[in-house]
C-alpha positions in Angstrom: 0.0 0.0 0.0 1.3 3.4 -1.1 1.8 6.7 1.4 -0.1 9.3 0.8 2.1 12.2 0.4 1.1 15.4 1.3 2.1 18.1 -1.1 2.9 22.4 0.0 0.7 23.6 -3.1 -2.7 24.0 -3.2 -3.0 21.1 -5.9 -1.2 19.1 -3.8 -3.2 19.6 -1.1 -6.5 19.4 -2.5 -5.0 15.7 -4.1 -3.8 14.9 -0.5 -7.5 15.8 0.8 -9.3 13.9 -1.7 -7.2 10.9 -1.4 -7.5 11.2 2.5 -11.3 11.5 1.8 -11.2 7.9 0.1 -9.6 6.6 2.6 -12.1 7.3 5.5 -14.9 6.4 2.8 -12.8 2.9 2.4 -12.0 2.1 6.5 -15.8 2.7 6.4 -17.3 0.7 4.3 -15.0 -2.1 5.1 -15.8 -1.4 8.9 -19.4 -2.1 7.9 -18.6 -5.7 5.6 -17.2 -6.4 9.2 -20.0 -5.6 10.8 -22.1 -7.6 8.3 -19.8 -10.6 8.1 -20.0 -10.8 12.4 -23.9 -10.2 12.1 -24.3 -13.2 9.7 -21.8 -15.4 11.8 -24.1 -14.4 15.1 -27.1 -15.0 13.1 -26.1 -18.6 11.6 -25.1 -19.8 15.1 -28.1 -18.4 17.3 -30.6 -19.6 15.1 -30.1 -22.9 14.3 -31.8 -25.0 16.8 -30.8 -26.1 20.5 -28.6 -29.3 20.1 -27.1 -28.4 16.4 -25.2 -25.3 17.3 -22.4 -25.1 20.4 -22.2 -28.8 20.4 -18.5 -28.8 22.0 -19.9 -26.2 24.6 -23.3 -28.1 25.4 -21.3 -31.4 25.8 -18.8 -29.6 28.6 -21.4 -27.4 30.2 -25.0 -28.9 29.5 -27.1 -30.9 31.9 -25.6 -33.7 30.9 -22.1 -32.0 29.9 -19.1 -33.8 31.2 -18.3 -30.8 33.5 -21.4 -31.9 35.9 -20.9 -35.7 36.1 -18.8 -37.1 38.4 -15.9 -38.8 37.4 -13.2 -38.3 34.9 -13.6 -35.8 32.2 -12.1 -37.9 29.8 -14.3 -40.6 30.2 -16.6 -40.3 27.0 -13.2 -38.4 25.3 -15.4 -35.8 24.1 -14.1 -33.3 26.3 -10.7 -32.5 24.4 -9.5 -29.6 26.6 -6.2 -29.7 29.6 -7.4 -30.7 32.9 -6.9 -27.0 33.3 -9.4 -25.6 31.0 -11.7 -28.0 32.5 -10.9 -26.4 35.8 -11.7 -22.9 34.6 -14.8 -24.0 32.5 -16.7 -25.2 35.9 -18.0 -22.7 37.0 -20.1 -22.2 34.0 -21.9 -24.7 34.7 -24.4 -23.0 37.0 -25.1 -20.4 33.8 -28.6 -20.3 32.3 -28.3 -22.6 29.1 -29.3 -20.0 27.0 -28.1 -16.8 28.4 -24.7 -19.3 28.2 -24.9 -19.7 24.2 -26.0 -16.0 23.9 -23.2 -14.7 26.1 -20.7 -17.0 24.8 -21.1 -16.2 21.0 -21.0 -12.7 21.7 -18.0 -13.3 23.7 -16.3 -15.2 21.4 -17.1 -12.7 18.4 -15.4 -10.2 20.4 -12.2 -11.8 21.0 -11.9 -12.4 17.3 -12.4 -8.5 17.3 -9.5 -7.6 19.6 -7.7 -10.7 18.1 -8.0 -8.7 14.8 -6.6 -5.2 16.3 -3.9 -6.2 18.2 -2.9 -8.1 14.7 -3.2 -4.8 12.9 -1.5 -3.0 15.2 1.2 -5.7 15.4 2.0 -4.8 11.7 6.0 -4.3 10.7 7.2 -1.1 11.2 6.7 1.4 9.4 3.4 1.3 8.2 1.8 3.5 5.4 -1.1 5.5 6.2 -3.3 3.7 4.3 -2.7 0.4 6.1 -2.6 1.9 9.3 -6.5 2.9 8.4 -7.2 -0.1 6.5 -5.8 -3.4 8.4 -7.9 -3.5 11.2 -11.2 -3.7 9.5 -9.2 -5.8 6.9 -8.1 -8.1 9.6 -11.3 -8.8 11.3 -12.9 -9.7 7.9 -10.9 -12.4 7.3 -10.9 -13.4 10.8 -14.7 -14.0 10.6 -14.8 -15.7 7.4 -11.8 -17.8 8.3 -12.9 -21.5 8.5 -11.4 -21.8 12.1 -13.3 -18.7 13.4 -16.7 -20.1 11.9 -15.7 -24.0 13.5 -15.1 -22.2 16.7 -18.1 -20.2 17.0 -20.5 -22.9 15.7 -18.9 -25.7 17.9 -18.3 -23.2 21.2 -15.0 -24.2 21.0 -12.2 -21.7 23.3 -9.8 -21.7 20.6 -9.4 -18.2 19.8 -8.2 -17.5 23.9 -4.8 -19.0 23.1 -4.3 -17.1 19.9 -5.4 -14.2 21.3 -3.2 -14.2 24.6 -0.4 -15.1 23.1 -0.6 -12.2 20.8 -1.2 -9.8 24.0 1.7 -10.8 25.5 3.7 -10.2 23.0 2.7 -6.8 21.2 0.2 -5.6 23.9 1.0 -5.8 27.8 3.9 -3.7 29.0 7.0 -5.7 31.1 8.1 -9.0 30.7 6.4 -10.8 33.4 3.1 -9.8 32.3 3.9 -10.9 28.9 5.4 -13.8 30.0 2.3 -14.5 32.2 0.0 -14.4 28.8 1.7 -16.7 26.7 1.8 -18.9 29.7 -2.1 -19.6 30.6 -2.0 -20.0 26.5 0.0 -23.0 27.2 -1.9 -24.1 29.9 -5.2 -23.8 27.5 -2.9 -25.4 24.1 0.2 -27.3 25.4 1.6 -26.9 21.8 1.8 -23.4 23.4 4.9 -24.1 25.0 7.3 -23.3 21.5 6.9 -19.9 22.1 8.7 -20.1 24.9 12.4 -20.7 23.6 10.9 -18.2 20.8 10.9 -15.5 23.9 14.4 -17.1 25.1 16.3 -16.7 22.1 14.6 -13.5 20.8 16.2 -12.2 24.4 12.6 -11.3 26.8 14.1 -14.3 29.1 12.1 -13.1 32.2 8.8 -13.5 29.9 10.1 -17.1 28.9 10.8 -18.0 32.1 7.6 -16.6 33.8 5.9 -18.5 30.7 7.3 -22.0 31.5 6.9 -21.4 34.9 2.8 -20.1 34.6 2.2 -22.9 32.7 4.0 -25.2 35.3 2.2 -23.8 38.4 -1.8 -24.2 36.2 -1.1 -27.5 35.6 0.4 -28.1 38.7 -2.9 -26.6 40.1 -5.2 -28.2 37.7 -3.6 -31.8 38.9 -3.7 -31.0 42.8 -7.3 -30.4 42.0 -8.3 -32.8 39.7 -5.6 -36.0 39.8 -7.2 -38.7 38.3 -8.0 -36.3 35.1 -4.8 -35.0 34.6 -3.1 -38.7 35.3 -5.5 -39.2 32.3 -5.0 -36.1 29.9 -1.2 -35.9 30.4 -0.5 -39.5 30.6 -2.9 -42.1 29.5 -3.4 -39.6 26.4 0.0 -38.4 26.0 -1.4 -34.4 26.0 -4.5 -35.3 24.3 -3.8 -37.8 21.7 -6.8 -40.1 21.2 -9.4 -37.0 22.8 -11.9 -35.9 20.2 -12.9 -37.3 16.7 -10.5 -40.3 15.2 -6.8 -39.1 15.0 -6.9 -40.2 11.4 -10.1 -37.9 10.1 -9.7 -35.2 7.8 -10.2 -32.8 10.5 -6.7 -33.5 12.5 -4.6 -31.4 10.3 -1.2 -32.7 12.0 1.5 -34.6 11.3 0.3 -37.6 13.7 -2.7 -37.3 11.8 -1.2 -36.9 8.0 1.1 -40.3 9.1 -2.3 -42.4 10.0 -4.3 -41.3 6.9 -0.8 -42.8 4.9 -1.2 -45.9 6.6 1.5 -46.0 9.1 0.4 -47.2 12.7 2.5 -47.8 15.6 5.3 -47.6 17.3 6.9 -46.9 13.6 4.5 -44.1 13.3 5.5 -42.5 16.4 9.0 -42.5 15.7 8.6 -40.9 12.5 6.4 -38.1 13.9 8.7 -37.6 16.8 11.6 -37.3 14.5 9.3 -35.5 12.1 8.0 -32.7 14.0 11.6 -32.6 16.1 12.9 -31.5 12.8 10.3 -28.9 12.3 10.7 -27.1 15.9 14.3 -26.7 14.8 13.5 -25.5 11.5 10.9 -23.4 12.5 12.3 -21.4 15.4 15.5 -20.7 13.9 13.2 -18.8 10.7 11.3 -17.3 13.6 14.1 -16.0 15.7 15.6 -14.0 12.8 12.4 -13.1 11.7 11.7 -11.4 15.2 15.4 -9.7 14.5 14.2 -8.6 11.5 11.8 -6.7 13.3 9.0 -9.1 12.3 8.0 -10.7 15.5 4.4 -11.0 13.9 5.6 -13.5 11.2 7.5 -14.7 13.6 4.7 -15.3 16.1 2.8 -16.9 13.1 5.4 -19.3 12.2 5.8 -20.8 15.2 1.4 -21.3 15.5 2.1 -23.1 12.6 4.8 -25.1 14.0 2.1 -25.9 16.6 -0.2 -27.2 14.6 2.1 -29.5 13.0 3.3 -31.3 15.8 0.5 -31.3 18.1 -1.2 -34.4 18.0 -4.4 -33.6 16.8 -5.1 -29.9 15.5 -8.9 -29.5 14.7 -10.1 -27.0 12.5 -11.1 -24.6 15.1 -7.0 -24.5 16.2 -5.5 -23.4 13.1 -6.3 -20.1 13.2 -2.0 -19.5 13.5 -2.1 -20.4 9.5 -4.0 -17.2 8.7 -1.9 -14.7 10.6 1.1 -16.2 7.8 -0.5 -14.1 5.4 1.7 -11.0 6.9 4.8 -12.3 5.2 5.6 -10.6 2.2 7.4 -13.3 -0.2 8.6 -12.2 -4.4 10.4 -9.7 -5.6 8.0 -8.4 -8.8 4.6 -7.0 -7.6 2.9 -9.4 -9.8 4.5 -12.3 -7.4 3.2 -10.5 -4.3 -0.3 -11.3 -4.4 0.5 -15.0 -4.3 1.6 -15.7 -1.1 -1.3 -14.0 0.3 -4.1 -15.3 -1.8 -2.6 -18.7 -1.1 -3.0 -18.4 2.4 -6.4 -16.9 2.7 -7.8 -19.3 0.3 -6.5 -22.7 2.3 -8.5 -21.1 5.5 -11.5 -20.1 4.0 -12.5 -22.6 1.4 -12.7 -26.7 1.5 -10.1 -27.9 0.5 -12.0 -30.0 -2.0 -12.7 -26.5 -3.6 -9.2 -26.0 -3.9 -7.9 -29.0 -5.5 -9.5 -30.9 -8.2 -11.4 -34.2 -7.0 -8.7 -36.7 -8.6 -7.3 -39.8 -6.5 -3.8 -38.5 -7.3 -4.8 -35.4 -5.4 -6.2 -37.0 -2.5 -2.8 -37.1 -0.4 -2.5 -33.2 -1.3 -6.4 -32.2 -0.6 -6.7 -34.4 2.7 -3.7 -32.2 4.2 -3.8 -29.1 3.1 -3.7 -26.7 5.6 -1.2 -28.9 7.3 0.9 -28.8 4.0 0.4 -24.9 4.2 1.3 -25.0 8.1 4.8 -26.5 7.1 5.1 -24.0 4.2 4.9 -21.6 6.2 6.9 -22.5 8.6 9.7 -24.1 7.1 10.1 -23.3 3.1 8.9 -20.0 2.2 11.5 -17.3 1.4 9.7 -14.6 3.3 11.6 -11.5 2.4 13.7 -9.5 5.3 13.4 -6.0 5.9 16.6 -4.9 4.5 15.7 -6.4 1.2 15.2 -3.5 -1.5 12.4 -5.6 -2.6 10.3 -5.4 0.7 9.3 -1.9 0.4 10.0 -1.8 -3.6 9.2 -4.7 -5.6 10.0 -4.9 -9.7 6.8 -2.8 -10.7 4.3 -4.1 -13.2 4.4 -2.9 -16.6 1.2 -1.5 -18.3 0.4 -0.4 -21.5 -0.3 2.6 -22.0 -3.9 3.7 -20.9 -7.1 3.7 -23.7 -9.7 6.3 -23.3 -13.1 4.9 -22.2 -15.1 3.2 -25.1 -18.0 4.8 -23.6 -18.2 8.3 -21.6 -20.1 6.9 -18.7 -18.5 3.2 -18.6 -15.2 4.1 -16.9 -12.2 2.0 -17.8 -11.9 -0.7 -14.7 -8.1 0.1 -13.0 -8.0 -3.5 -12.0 -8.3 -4.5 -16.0 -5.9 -2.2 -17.3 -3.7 -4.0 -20.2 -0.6 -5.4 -17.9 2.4 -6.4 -20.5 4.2 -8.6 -18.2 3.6 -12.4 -18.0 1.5 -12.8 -14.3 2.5 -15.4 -11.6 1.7 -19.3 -12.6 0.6 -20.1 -8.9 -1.5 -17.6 -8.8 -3.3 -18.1 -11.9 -3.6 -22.3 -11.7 -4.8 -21.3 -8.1 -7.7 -18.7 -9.1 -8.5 -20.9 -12.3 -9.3 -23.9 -9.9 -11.0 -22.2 -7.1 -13.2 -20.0 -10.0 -14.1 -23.4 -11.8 -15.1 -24.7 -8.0 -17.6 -21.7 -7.5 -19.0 -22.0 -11.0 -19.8 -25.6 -10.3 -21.2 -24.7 -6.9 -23.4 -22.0 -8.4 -24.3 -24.1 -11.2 -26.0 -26.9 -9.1 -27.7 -24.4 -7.1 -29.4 -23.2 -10.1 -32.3 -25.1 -9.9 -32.1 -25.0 -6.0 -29.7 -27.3 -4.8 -31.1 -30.6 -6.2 -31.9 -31.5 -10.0 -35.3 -32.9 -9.0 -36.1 -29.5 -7.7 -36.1 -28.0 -10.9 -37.1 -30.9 -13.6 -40.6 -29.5 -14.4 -39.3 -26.1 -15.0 -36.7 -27.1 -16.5 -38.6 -29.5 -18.7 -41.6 -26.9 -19.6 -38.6 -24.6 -20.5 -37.4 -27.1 -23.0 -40.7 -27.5 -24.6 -40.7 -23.2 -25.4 -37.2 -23.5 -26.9 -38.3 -26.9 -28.9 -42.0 -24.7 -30.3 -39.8 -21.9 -31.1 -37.0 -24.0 -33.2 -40.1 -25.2 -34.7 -41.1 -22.0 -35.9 -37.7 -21.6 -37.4 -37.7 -24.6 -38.9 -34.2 -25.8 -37.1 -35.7 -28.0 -34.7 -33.0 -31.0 -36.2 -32.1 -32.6 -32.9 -33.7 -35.6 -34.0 -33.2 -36.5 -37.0 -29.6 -35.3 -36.5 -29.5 -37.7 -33.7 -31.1 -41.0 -35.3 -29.1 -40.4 -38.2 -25.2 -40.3 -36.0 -26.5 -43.2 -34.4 -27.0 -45.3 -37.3 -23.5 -44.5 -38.6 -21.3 -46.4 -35.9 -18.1 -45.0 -36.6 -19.7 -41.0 -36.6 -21.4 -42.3 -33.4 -18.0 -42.6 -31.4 -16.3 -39.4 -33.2 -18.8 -37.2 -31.8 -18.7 -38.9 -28.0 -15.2 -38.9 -28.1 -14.9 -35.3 -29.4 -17.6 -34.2 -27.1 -16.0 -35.7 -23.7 -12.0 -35.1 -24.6 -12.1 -31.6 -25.9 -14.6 -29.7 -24.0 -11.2 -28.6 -21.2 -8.1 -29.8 -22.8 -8.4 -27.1 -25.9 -9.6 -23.9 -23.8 -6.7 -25.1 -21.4 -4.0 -25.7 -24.3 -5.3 -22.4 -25.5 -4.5 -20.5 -22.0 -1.1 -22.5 -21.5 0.6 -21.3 -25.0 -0.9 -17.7 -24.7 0.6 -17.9 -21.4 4.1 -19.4 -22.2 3.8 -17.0 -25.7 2.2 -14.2 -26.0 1.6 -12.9 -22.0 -0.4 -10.4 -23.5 -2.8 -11.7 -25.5 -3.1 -14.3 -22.3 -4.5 -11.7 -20.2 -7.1 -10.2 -22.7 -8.4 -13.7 -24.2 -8.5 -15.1 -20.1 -10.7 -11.8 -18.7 -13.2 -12.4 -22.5 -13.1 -16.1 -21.1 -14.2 -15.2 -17.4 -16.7 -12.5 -18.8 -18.3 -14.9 -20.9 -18.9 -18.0 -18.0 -20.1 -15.5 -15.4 -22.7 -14.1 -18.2 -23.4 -17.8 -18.9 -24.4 -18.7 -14.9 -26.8 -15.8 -15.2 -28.6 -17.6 -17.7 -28.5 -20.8 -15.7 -29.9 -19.5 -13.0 -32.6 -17.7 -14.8 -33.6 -19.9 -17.2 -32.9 -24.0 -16.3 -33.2 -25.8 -19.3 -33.6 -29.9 -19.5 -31.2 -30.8 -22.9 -33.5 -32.8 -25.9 -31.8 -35.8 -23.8 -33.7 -35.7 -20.9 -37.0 -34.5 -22.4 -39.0 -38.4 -22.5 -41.6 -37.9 -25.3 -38.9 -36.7 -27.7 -37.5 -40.4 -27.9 -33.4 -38.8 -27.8 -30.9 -41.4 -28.0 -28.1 -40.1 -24.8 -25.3 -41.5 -26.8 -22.6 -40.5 -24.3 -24.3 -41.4 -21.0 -26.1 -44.5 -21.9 -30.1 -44.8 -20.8 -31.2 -42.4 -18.3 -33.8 -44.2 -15.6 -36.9 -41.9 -16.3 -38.1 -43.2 -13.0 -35.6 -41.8 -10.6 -35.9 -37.7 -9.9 -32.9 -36.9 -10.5 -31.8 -39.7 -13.4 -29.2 -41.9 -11.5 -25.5 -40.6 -10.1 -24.3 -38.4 -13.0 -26.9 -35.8 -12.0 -25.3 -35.5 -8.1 -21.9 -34.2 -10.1 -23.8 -31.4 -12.2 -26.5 -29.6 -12.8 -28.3 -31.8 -15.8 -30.1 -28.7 -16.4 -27.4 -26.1 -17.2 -27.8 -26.4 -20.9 -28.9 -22.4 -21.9 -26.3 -20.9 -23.0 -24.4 -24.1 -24.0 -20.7 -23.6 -22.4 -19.9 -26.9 -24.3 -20.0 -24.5 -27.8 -19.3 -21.3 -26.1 -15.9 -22.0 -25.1 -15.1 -24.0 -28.2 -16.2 -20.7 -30.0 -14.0 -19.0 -27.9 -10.9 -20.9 -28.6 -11.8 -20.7 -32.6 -11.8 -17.2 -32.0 -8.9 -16.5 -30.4 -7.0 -18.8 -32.1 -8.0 -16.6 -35.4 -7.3 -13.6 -34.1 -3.9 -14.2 -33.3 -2.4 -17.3 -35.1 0.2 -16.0 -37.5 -0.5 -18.7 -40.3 -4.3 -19.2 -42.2 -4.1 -22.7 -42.0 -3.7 -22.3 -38.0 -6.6 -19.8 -37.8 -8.9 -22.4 -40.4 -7.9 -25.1 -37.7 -8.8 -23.5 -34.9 -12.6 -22.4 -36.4 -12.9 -26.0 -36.8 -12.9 -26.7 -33.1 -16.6 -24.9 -33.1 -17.4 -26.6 -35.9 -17.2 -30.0 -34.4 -18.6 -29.0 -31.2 -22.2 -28.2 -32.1 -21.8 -30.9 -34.5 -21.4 -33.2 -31.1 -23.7 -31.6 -28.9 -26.4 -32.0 -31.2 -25.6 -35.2 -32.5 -25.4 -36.3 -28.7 -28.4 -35.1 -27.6 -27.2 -32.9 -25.2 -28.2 -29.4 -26.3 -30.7 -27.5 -28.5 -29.1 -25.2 -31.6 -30.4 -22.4 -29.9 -28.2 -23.3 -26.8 -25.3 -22.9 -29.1 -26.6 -19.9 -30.1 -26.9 -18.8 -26.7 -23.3 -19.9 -26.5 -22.7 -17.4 -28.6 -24.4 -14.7 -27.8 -22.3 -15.2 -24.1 -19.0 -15.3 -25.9 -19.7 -12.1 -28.3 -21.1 -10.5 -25.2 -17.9 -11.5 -23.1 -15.5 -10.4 -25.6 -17.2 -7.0 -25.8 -16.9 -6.2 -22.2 -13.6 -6.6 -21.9 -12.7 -4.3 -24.8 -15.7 -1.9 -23.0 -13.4 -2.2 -19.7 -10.3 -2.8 -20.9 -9.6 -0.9 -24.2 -8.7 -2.3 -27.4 -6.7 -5.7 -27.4 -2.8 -4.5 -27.3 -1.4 -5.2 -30.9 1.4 -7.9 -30.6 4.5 -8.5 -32.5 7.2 -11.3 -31.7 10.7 -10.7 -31.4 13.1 -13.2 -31.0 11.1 -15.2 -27.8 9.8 -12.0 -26.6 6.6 -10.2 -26.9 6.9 -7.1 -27.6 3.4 -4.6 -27.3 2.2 -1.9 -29.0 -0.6 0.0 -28.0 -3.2 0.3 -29.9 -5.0 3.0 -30.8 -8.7 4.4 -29.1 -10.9 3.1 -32.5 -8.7 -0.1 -33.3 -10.7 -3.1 -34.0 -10.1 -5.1 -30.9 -9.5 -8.5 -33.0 -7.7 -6.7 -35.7 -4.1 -7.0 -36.1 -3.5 -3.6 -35.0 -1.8 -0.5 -36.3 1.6 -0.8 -38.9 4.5 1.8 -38.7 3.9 2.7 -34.9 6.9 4.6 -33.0 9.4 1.9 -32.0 9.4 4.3 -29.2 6.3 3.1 -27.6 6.9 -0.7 -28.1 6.9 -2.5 -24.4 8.3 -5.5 -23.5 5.7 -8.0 -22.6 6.9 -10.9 -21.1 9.6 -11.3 -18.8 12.3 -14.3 -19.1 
């Protein structure tokens, strides 16, 4: 984030005003998505009903929590806490049950609050004005959408009061026995804790590691005095917890231990390996973190050791890797382009699935099952966080941009974020956005018709017979015969399945990759014509559902690609629990083959590569007809989408940059304001005003 420098002159200091004036409009409004974000968290939680919402808290605390029996707490394992949490949770017992979940929510919402100042506050030194306004609100957003923030408030859980005192004690309270005292009942809360201790030793506040080890010895010294038998059990039986909670092996323990039984290793092997394993990481880890904190980042380092934590505890649930989200302060690439990724990364892995952020492939299934624990580790042991004395940590390489086009209309602004960048942008970033965007436009094409395909069938199935009675009064209605005929002809028959389930992602993804690796320029224009196009096609989706000639019974459609559909089942057998069955107007299947053909003729340099690629539509809507898996309007739907796409992002952008190759770099030339934005832009321009596109 820039400064915002304030000038002597009167320009400058009406410039300085203005920009000052955006500011306080920006903390404001992203005060208020705050606001919204903490309202809809409160809301989800208080009104789903009694039993289904503070489960962990009702189980400790309820009539029949394990706080009011007598006995051990660990009896039924589902209380996971120390013997001293347990000790501190009692009296809550004699609470009102539902002044309890009120209070506690509301409690809870305002740790992640504070959590969220003392983070901004905690910021490396010096800070620009604008983030000085800006992370606070900033920081509290992500805290409440954060997946661990959610987990805690909808299971009860005490999670956050660890994070949270640990960060007190080390940017808030004043003296070292205070701050040692902090981090100390942490540990007592969340044993793993305990590594910030030789974090205080060796980053030289010894009286606050010492008053930490000792705190945390005198609570659990109290905890057992109090409550023997449950701390024999806690600390010995379960070796600090291992075994407490769900099964060690479950998707949710996002820790080494965990990560080793979901390979398959048990045992006394397993337990070497881990020990040796997470042995290795507490090195690693706090010898990045101590020069870290001596680089005057003690908030990366702070982070880096939470996620230390949450590798070598023996069971980290979701609600305890919160540590992974305060990672995202490290700043990590030297080009400008490359900063975003780290960050992105990192916000993404704690607020998503993970099955949104990895395809759902077995190959992937080591990667998806761990991987916040595999961003944990990252973080804690491989990323090349950059030091304050690099000249890239206040400086990176800047982006290049052509330069900027005048507004195709008067009223419809140019969009800043679009402008035409010339430089090739980061590969992690881009496979990372591509898969989580593909993720959302499954998610929102499913909901279309409400969640469920049967939910939508007769609507979708009236809406069929409308786009059937009007091919009919154009006299293209040639689904069927088209469809009878391929059939007939075996050979033709298998072309089109083949064509129409091998093609559909490997040509718009070979298309992207060479643009990419090419011509980073024309990358960037054909992607954001791409993106335009899908979101208009999920507009029509949801607005109009649309049940393919395949699934329309009177019609008599062979499916040729997915066998005989079982009429008799709502929602036509398993294919239909993948996909919406219904998402057929506009027809993507065409509309990104048409976008391929197109951008492939705009910018091959040979006719027989531009005759090629308008094949690839050609073939498409001869499949998806032949198939029975669209109407010909849906292609021209398809159409319409990709026109429409391609036309607001030379509305937004400008006219596509004209492209020349030299030698294996691009090199751009701007074109100019009434260019044709497929054309092959303007000849004789000033060599002068060429830009290198891609970088090596």
């Amino acid at each position: 984030m820039a400064n915002v420098e304030h000038g002597t002159g009167s320009t400058e200091a009406f410039g300085s005003a203005a920009a000052g004036a955006r500011l306080r409009a920006a903390r404001l409004a992203l005060w208020a998505m705050a606001a919204i974000l903490a309202i809809r968290q409160l809301a989800v939680v208080l009104t789903t009903p009694s039993g289904e919402r503070l489960t962990d808290l009702e189980t400790w605390v309820g009539p029949e929590g394990v706080l009011h029996v007598k006995g051990s707490l660990y009896d039924s394992t589902r209380f996971t806490g120390t013997p001293f949490a347990g000790l501190v949770l009692k009296p809550l017992t004699r609470s009102a049950q539902a002044a309890l979940g009120w209070g506690w929510t509301f409690g809870t919402l305002l740790l992640v609050v504070g959590l969220g100042l003392v983070a901004a506050r905690a910021l490396p030194r010096p800070v620009t004005r604008r983030t000085s306004l800006l992370a606070a609100p900033v920081a509290v957003s992500l805290l409440m959408l954060s997946l661990p923030v959610r987990n805690a408030l909808w299971l009860g859980q005490t999670s956050i009061i660890p994070v949270l005192l640990v960060l007190l004690g080390c940017f808030t309270v004043r003296g070292e026995r205070v701050s040692g005292l902090c981090v100390g009942l942490a540990a007592a809360l969340q044993p793993t804790v305990l590594l910030f201790v030789p974090l205080l030793w060796f980053t030289g506040r010894r009286k606050a590691s010492l008053t930490a080890a000792g705190t945390f010895a005198a609570c659990t010294a109290l905890a057992w005095a109090v409550l023997p038998h449950d701390s024999h059990t806690y600390w010995v039986h379960h070796m600090a917890g291992a075994g407490l909670g769900g099964q060690a092996d479950g998707l949710a323990n996002q820790s080494l231990h965990g990560a080793l039984l979901r390979a398959g290793l048990t045992g006394p092997p397993e337990i070497a390996v881990f020990l040796l394993l997470g042995a290795a990481v507490v090195v690693l880890t706090l010898r990045r973190a101590v020069r870290y904190a001596r680089d005057g980042q003690l908030l990366l380092a702070v982070a880096l050791t939470g996620c230390a934590a949450v590798a070598v505890s023996p069971t980290s649930w979701q609600h305890q890797l919160l540590w992974v989200l305060l990672a995202v302060v490290g700043r990590v690439g030297r080009r400008a382009s490359d900063r975003y990724v780290w960050p992105v990364a990192v916000v993404l892995v704690t607020t998503l699935p993970a099955k949104m952020m990895l395809p759902n492939m077995p190959a992937m299934y080591p990667l998806r099952d761990n991987l916040v624990l595999l961003a944990a580790l990252a973080a804690a042991t491989a990323v090349p966080f950059l030091s304050r004395t690099s000249p890239y940590y206040r400086t990176p390489i800047a982006t290049e941009y052509a330069p900027q086009a005048p507004a195709r209309l008067r009223k419809v602004p140019l969009l800043p974020f679009l402008r035409r960048v010339l430089t090739r942008p980061n590969l992690l970033l881009e496979l990372l956005l591509i898969r989580v965007v593909y993720a959302a436009y499954q998610k929102v094409r499913l909901a279309a018709t409400g969640g469920t395909n049967s939910g939508g069938r007769a609507r979708a199935e009236h809406h069929g017979h409308i786009v059937l009675d009007i091919e009919r009064f154009l006299h293209i209605d040639v689904e069927h015969w088209v469809n009878h005929t391929v059939v007939r002809i075996g050979w033709l028959r298998n072309f089109f399945d083949f064509y129409y389930e091998s093609f559909h992602f490997v040509v718009p993804l070979t298309v992207l990759a060479v643009l990419y690796w090419r011509r980073p320029v024309d990358y960037r224009w054909a992607r954001a014509s791409l993106g335009f196009a899908t979101f208009l096609a999920l507009i029509g989706f949801w607005l109009f559902p649309l049940a393919p000639p395949r699934l329309m019974p009177s019609l008599g459609m062979i499916d040729t690609v997915h066998g005989v559909q079982d009429f008799s089942k709502p929602d036509y057998g398993t294919l239909t629990a993948l996909t919406n069955q219904y998402a057929a107007m506009p027809s993507l299947h065409f509309g990104w083959a048409l976008w391929c053909g197109v951008v492939i003729a705009v910018i091959a340099p040979k006719w027989w590569m531009k005759a090629l690629g308008l094949l690839h539509p050609l073939f498409t809507v001869s499949a998806i007809v032949a198939t029975g898996n669209h109407w010909v309007l849906d292609a021209v739907g398809g159409a319409v989408v990709v026109g429409a796409g391609f036309g607001l992002s030379y509305l937004f952008q400008g006219p596509r940059a004209a492209v020349r190759a030299v030698g294996r770099t691009d090199v751009a030339i701007p074109a100019p304001a009434g260019a044709d934005p497929g054309g092959a832009g303007p000849t004789g321009s000033n060599p002068g005003e060429a830009v290198a596109a891609a970088e090596r």
